[in-house]
TIVEXFI-605234 format. One line per field, with one value per residue: residue in one letter; chain; x, y, z of N, C-alpha, C, O, CB in turn. Coordinates in pm, 1 decimal. Glycine has a CB too. Layout:
# TIVEXFI-605234
r	[a|...]
c	[A|...]
n_east	[X|...]
n_north	[Y|...]
n_up	[Z|...]
ca_east	[X|...]
ca_north	[Y|...]
ca_up	[Z|...]
c_east	[X|...]
c_north	[Y|...]
c_up	[Z|...]
o_east	[X|...]
o_north	[Y|...]
o_up	[Z|...]
cb_east	[X|...]
cb_north	[Y|...]
cb_up	[Z|...]
# end
This chain:
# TIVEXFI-605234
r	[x|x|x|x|x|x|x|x|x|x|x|x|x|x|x|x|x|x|x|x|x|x|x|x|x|x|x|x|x|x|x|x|x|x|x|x|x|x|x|x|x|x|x|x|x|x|x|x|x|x|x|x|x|x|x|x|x|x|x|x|x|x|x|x|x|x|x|x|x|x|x|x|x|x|x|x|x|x|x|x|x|x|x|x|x|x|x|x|x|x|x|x|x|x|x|x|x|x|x|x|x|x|x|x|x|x|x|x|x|x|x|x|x|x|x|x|x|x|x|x|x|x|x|x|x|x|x|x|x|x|x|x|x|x|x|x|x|x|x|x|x|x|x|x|x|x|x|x|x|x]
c	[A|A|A|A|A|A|A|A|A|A|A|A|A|A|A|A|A|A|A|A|A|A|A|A|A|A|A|A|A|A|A|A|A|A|A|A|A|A|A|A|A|A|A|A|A|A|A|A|A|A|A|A|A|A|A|A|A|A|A|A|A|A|A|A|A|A|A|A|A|A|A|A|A|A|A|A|A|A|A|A|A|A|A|A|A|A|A|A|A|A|A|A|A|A|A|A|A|A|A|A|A|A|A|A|A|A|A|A|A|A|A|A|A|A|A|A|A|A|A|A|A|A|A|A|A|A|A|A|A|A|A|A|A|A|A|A|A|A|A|A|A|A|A|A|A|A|A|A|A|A]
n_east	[8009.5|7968.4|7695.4|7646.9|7528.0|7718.7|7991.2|8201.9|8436.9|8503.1|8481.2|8732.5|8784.6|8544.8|8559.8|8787.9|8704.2|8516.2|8669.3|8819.3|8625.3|8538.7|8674.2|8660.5|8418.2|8261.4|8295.2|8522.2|8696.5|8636.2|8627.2|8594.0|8349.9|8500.2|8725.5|8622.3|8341.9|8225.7|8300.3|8102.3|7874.3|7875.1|7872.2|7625.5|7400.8|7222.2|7433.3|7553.7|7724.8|7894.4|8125.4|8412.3|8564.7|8782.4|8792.2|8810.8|8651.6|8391.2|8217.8|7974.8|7691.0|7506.4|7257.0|7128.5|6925.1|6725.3|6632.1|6401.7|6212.0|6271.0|6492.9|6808.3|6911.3|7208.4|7455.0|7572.6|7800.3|8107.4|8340.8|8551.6|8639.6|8486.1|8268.2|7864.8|7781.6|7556.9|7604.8|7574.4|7322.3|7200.3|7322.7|7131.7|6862.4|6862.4|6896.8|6707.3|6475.7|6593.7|6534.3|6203.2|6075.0|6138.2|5967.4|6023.6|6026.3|6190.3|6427.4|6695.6|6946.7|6982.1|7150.1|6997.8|7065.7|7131.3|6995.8|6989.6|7021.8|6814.4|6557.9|6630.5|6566.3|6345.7|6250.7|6300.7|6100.6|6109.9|5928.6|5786.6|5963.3|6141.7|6312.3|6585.7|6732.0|7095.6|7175.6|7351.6|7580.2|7637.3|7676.4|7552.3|7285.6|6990.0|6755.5|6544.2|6449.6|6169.1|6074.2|5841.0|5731.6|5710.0]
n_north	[12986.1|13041.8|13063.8|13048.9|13135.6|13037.2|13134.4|13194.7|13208.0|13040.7|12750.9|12608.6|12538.7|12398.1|12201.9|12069.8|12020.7|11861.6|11635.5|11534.6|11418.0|11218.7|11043.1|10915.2|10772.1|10474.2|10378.5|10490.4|10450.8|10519.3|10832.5|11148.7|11475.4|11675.6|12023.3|12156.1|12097.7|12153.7|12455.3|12508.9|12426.0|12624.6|12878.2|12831.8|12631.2|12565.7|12646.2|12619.4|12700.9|12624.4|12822.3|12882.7|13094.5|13188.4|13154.1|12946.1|12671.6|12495.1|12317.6|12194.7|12231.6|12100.8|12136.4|12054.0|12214.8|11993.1|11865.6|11805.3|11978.2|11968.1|11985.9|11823.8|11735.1|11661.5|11638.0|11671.2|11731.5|11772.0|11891.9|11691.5|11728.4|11864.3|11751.1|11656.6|11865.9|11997.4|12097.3|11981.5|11978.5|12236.5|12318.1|12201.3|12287.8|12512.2|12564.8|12406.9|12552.0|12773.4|12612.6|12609.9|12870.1|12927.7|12705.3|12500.9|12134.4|11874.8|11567.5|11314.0|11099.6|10771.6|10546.3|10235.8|10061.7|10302.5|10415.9|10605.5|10851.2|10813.9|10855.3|11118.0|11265.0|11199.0|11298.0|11633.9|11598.2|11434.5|11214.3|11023.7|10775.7|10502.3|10197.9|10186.7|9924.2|9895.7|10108.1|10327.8|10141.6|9779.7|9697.2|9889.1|9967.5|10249.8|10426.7|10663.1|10917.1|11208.6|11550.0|11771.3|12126.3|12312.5]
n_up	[13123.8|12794.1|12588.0|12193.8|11885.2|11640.1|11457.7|11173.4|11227.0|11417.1|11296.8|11283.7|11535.4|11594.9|11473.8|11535.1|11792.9|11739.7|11604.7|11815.7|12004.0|11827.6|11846.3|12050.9|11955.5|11924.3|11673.1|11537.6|11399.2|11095.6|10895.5|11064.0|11076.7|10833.9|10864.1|10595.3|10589.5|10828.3|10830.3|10578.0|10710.1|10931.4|10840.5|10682.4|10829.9|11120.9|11393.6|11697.1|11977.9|12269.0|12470.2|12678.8|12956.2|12870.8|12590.4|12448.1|12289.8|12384.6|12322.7|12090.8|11837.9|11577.6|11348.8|11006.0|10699.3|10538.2|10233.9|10251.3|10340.5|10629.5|10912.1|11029.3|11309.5|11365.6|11519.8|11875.6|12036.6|12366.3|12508.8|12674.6|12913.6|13045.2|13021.9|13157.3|13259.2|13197.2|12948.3|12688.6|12692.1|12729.7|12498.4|12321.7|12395.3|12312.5|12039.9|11947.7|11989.6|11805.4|11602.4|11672.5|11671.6|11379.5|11299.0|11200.0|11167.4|11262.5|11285.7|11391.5|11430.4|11587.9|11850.3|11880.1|12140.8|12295.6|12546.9|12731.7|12580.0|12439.1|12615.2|12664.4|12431.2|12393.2|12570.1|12492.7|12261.4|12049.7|11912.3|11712.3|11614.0|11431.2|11337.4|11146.9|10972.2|10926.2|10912.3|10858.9|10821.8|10790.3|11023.2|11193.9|11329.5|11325.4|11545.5|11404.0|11492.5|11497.0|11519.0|11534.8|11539.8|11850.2]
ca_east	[8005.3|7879.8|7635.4|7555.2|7532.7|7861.0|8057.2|8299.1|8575.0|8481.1|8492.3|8829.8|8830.5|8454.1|8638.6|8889.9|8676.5|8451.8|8780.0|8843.9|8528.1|8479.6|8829.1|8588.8|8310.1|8284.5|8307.9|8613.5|8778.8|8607.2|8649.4|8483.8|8354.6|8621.0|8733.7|8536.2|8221.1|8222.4|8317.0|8017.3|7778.3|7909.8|7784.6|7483.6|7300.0|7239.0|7570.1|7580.7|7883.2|7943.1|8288.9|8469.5|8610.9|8959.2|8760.9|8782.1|8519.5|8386.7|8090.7|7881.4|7533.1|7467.3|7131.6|7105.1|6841.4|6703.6|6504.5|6225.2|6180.8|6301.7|6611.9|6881.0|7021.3|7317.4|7585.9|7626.0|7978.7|8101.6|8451.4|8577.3|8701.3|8341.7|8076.9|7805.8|7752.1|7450.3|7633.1|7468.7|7145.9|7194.5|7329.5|7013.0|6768.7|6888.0|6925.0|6547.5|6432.4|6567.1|6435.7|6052.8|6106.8|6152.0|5862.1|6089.5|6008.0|6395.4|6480.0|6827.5|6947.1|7031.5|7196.9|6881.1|7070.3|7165.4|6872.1|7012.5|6972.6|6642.7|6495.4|6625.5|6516.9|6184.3|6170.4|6247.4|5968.1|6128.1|5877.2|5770.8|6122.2|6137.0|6436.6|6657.1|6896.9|7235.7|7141.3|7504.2|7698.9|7528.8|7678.2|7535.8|7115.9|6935.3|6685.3|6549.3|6343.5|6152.3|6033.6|5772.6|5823.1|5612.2]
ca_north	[12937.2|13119.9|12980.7|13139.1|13077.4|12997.1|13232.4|13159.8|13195.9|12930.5|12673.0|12503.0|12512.1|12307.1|12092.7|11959.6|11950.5|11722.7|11505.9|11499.4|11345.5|11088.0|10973.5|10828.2|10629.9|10270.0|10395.4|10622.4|10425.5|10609.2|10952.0|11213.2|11575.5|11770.8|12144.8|12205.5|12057.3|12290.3|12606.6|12564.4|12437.6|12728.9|12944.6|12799.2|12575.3|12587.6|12607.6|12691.1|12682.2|12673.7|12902.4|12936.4|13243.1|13146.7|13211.0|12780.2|12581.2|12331.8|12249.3|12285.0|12134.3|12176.9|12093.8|12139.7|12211.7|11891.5|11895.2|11757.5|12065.5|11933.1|11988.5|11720.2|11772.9|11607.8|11624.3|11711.8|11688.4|11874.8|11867.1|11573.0|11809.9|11988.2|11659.3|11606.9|11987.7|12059.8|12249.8|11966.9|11995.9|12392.5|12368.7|12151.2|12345.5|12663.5|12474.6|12328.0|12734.6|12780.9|12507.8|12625.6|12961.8|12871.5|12629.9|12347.0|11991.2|11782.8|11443.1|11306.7|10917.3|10762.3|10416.4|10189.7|10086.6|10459.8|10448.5|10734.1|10968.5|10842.1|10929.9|11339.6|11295.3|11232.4|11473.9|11739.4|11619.2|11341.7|11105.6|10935.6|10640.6|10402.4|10140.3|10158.3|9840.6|9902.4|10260.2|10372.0|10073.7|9671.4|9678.9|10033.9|10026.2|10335.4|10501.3|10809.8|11033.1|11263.2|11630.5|11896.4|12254.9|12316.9]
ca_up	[12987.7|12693.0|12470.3|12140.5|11772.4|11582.0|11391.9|11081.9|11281.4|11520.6|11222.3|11282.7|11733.7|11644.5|11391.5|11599.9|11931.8|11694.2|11636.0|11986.0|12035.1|11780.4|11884.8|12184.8|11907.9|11895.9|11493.6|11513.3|11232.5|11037.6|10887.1|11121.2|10924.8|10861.2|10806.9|10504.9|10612.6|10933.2|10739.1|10494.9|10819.7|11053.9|10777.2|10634.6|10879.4|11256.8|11484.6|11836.7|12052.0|12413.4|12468.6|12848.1|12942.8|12784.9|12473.0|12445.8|12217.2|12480.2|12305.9|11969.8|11827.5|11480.2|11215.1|10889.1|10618.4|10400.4|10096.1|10304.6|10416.0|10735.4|10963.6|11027.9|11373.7|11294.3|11613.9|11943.5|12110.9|12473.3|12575.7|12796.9|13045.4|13134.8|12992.7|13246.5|13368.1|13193.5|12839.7|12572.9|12686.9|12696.2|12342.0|12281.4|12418.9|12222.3|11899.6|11965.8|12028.4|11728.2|11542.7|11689.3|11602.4|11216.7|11219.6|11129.6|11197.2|11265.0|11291.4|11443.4|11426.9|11785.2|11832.5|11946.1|12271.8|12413.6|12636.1|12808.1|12478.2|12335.0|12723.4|12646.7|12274.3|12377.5|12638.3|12401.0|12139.9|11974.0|11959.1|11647.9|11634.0|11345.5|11364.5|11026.8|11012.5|10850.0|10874.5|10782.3|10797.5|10796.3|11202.1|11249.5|11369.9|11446.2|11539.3|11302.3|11565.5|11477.7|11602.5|11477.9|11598.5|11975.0]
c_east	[7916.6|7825.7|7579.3|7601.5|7707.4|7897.5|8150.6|8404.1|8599.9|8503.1|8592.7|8826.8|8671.8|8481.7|8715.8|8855.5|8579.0|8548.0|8838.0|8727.5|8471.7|8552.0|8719.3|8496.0|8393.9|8304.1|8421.5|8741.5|8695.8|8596.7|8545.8|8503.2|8472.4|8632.4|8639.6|8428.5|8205.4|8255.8|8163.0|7878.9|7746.1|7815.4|7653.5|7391.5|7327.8|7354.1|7544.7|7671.7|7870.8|8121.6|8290.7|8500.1|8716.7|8905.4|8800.2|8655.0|8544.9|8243.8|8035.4|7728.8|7529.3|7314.6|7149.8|7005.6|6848.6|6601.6|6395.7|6182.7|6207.1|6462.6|6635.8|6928.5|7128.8|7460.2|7551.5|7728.7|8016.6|8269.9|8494.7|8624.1|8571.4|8228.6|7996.9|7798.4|7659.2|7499.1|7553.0|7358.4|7106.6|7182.7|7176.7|6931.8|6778.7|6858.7|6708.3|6435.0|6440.4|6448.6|6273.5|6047.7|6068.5|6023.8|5916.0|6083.1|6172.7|6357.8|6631.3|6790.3|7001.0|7067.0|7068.8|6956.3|7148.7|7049.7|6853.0|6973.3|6847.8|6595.6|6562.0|6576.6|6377.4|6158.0|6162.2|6205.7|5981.1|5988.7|5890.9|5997.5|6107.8|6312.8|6467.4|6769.2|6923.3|7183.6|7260.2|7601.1|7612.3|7505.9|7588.5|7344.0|7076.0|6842.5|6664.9|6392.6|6286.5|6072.5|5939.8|5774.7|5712.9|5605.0]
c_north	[13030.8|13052.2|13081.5|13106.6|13087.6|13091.1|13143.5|13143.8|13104.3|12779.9|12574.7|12498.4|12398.8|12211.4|11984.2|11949.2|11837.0|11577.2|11462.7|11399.2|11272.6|11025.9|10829.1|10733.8|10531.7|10298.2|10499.5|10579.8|10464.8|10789.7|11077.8|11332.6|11656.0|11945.3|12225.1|12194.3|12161.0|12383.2|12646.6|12549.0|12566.0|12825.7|12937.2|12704.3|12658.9|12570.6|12693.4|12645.2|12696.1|12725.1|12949.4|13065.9|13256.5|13148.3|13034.0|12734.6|12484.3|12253.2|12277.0|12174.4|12173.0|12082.0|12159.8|12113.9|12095.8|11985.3|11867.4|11867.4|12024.3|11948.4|11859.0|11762.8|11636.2|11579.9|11702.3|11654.7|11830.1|11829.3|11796.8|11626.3|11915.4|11908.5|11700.0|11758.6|12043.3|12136.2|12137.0|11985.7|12132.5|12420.5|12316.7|12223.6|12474.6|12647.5|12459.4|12532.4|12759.5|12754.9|12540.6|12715.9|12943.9|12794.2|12528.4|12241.9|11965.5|11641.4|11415.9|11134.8|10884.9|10586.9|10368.8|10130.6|10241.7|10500.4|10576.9|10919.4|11013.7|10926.8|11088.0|11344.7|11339.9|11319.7|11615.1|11730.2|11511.6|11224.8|10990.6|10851.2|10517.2|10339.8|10126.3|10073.3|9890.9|10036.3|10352.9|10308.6|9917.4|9661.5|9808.8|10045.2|10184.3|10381.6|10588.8|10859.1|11124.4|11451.2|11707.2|11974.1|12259.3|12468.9]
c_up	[12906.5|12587.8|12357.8|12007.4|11715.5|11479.0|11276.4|11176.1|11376.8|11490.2|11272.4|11440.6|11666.8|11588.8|11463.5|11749.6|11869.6|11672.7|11750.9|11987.7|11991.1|11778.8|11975.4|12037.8|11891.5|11761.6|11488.2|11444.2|11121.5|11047.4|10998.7|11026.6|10974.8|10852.9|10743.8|10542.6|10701.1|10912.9|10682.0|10653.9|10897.1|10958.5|10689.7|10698.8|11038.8|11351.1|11595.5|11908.8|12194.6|12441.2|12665.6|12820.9|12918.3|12639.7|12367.6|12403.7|12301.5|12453.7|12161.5|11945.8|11646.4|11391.7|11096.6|10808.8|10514.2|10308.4|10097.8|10346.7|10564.6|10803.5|11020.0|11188.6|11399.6|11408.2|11747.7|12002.6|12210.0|12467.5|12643.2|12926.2|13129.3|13101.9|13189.3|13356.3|13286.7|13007.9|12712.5|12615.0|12676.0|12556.9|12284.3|12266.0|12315.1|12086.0|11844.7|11945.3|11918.6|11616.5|11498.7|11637.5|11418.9|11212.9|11176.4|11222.8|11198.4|11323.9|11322.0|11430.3|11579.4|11752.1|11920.3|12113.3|12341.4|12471.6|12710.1|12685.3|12475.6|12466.4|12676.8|12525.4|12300.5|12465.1|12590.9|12300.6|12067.4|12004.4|11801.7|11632.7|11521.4|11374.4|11188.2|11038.6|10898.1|10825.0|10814.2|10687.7|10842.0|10947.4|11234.4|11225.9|11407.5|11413.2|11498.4|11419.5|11468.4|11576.1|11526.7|11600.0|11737.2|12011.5]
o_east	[7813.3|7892.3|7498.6|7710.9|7794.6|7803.5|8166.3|8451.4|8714.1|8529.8|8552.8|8908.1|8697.6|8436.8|8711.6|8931.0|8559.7|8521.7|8899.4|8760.8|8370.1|8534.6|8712.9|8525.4|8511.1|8350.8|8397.3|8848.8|8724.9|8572.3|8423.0|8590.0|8520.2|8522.9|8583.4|8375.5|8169.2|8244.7|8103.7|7810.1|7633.7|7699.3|7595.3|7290.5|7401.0|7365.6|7519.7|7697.9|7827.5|8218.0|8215.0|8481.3|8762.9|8997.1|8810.1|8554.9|8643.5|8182.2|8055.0|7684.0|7555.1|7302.7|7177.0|6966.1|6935.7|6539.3|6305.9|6080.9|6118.5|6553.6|6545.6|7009.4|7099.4|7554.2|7495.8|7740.8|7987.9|8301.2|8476.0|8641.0|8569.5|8114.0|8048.8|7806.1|7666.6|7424.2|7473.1|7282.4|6998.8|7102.4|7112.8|6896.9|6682.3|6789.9|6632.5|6341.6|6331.3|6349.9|6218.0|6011.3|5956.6|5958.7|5848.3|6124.6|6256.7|6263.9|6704.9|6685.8|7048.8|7022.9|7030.9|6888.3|7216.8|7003.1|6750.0|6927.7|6786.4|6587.8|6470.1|6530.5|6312.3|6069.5|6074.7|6235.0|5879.5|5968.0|5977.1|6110.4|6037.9|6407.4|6389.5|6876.2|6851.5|7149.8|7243.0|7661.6|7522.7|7399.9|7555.8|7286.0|7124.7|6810.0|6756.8|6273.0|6340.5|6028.0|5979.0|5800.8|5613.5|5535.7]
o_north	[13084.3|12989.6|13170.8|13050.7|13153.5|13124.0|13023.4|13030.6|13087.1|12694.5|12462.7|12410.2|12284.5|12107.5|11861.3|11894.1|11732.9|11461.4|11357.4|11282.6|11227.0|10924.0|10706.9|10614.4|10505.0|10193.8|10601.1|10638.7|10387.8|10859.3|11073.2|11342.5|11688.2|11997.3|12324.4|12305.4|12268.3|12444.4|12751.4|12644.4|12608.7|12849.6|13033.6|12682.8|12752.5|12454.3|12813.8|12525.7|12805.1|12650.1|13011.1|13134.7|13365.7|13142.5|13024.8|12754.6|12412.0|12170.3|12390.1|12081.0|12288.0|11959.6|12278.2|11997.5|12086.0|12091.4|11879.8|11848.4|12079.3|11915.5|11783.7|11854.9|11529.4|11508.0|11810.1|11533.1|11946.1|11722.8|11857.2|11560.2|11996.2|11945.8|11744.8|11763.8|12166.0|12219.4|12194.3|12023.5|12161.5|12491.9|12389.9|12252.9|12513.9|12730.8|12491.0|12577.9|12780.6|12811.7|12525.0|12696.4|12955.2|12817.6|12454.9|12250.1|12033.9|11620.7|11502.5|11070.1|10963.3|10520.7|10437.4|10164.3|10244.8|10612.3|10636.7|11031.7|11119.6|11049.1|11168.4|11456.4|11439.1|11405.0|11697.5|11815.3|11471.8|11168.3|10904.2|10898.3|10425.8|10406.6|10068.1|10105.8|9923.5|10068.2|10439.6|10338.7|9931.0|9635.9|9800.6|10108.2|10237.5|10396.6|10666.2|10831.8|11130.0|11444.1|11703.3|11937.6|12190.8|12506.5]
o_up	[12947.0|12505.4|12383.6|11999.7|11772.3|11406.5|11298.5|11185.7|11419.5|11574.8|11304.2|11468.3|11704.8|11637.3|11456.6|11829.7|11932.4|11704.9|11768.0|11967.0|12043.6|11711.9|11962.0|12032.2|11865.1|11716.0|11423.1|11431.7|11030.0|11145.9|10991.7|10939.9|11083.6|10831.4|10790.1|10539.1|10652.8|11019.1|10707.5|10690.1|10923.6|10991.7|10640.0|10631.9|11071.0|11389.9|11590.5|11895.0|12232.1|12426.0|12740.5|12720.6|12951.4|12557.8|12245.3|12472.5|12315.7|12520.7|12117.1|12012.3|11610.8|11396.9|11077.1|10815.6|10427.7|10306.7|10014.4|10413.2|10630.1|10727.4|11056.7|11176.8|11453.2|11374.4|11727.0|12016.8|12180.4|12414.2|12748.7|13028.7|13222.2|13126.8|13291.5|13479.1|13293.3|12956.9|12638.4|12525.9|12624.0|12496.8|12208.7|12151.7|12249.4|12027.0|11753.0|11879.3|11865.6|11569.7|11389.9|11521.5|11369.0|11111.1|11104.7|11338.4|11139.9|11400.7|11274.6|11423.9|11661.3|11658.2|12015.3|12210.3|12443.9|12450.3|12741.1|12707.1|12488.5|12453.9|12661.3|12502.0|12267.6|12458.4|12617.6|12216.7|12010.4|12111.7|11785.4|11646.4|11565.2|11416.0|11112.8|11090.0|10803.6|10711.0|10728.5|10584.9|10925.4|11004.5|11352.8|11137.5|11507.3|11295.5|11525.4|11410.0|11357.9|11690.6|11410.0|11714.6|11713.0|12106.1]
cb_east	[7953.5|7946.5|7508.1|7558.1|7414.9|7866.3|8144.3|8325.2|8617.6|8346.2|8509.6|8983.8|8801.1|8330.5|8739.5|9058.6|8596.2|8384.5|8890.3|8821.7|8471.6|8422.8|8980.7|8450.1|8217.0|8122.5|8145.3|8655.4|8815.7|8530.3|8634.0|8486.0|8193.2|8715.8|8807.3|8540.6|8195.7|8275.4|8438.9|8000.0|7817.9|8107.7|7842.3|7491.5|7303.8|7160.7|7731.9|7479.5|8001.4|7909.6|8288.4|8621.6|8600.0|9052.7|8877.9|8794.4|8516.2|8392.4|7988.3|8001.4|7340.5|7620.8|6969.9|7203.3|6842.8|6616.7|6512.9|6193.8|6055.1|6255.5|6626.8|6993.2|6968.8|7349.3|7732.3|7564.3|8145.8|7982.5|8473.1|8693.9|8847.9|8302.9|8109.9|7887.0|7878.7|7429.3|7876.8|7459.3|7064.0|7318.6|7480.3|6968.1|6762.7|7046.9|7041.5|6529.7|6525.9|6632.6|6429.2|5983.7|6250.7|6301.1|5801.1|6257.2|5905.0|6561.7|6449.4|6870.0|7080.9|6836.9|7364.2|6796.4|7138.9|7222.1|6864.9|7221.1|6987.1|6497.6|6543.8|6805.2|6518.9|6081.8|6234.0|6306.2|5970.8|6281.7|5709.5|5663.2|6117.2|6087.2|6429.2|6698.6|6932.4|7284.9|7090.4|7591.1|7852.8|7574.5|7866.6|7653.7|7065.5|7003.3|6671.0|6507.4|6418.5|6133.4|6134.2|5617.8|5832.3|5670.2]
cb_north	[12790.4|13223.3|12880.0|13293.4|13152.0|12850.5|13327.5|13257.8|13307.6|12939.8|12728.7|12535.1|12723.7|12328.6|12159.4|12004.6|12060.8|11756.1|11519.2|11649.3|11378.9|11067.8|11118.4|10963.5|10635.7|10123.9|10467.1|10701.8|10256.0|10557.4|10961.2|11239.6|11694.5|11722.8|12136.1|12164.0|11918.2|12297.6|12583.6|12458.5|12352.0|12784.0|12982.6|12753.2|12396.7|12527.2|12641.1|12694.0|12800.9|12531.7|13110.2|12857.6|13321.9|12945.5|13385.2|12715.9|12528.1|12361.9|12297.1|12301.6|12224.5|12205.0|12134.7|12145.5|12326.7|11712.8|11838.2|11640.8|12098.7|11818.0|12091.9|11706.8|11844.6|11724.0|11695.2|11743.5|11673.9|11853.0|11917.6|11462.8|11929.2|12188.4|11352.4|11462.7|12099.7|12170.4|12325.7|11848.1|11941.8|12468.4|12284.0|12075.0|12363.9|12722.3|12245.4|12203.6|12850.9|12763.4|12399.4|12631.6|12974.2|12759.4|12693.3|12349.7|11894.9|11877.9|11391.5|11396.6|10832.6|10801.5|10379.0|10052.9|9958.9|10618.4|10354.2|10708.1|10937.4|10652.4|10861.7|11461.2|11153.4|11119.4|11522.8|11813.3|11754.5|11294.0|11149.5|11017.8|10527.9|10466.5|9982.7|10271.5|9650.0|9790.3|10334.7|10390.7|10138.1|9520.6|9692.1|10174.4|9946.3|10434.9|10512.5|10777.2|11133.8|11173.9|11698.3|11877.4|12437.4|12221.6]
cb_up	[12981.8|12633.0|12526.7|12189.1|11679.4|11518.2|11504.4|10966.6|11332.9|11562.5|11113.6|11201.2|11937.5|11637.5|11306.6|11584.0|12066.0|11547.6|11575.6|12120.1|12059.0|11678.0|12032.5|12348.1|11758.2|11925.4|11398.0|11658.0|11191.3|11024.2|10733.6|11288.8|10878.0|10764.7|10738.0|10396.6|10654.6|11032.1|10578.4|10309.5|10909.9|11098.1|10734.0|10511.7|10861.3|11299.5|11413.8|11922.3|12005.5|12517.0|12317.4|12925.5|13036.4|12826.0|12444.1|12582.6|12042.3|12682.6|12416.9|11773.6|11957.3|11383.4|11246.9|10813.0|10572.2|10444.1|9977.6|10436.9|10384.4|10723.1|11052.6|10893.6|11507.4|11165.3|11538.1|11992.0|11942.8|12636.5|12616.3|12756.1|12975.3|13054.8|12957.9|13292.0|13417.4|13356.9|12794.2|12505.4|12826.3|12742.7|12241.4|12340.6|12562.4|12221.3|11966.0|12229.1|12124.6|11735.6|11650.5|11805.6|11645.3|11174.5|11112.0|11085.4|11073.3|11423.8|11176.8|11613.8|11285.3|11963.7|11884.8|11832.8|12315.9|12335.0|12735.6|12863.7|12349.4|12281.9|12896.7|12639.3|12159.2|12398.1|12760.5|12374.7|12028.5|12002.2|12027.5|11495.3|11831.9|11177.2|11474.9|10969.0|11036.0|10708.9|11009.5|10871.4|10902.0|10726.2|11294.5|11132.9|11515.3|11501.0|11584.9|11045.7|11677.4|11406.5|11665.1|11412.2|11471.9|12112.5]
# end
């Protein structure tokens, strides 16, 4: 697997492995981002990709710049055909490298029961956790982590 920041041209394979994969949410009657959104991301925030050697998007991560001066990381999604071999937490970790690098503090939202997340959130830094109800949607709780850079 190759991990390494995201290119323009990568835009529409991370597009539609993101619609692959919000096919799976408990919320996937709703719109997931589309096209455009991952065009202007790919080229103006953080994108990293995991690519096979079939030259296959099987993974991406992306954050982007608030006005808090703070980064959003905003998605990760792996392929259903390679989860559970180690490539989000790769994209993570890289993403996070970044992140320190820059000096930027980030925050991410987490559903308050994915016990299995928050535990990797906080192992890579997340700590402070406030609970926001109806954080999206009145059904939709979550957690707003936070990180400063290490």
């Amino acid at each position: 697997m190759n991990f390494r920041r995201a290119e323009i041209r990568d835009f529409l394979a991370i597009a539609a492995l993101d619609r692959q994969a919000w096919g799976k949410n408990r919320y996937s009657t709703y719109i997931p981002d589309g096209e455009h959104a991952w065009r202007l991301w790919v080229e103006h925030a953080h994108v990293f990709c995991a690519q096979n050697d079939q030259g296959e998007i099987m993974g991406a991560i992306l954050a982007f710049p608030c006005v808090q001066a703070m980064s959003c990381v905003h998605k990760v999604f792996v392929d259903g055909r390679v989860r559970r071999q180690g490539i989000g937490s790769a994209l993570f970790e890289m993403l996070l490298k970044e992140l320190d690098r820059e000096t930027a503090s980030s925050f991410l939202t987490v559903a308050p029961e994915n016990s299995a997340a928050i535990k990797l959130y906080e192992k890579w830094g997340f700590r402070d956790k406030e609970l926001v109800r109806g954080y999206y949607r009145s059904n939709e709780d979550r957690y707003v982590m936070t990180r400063s850079p290490q």
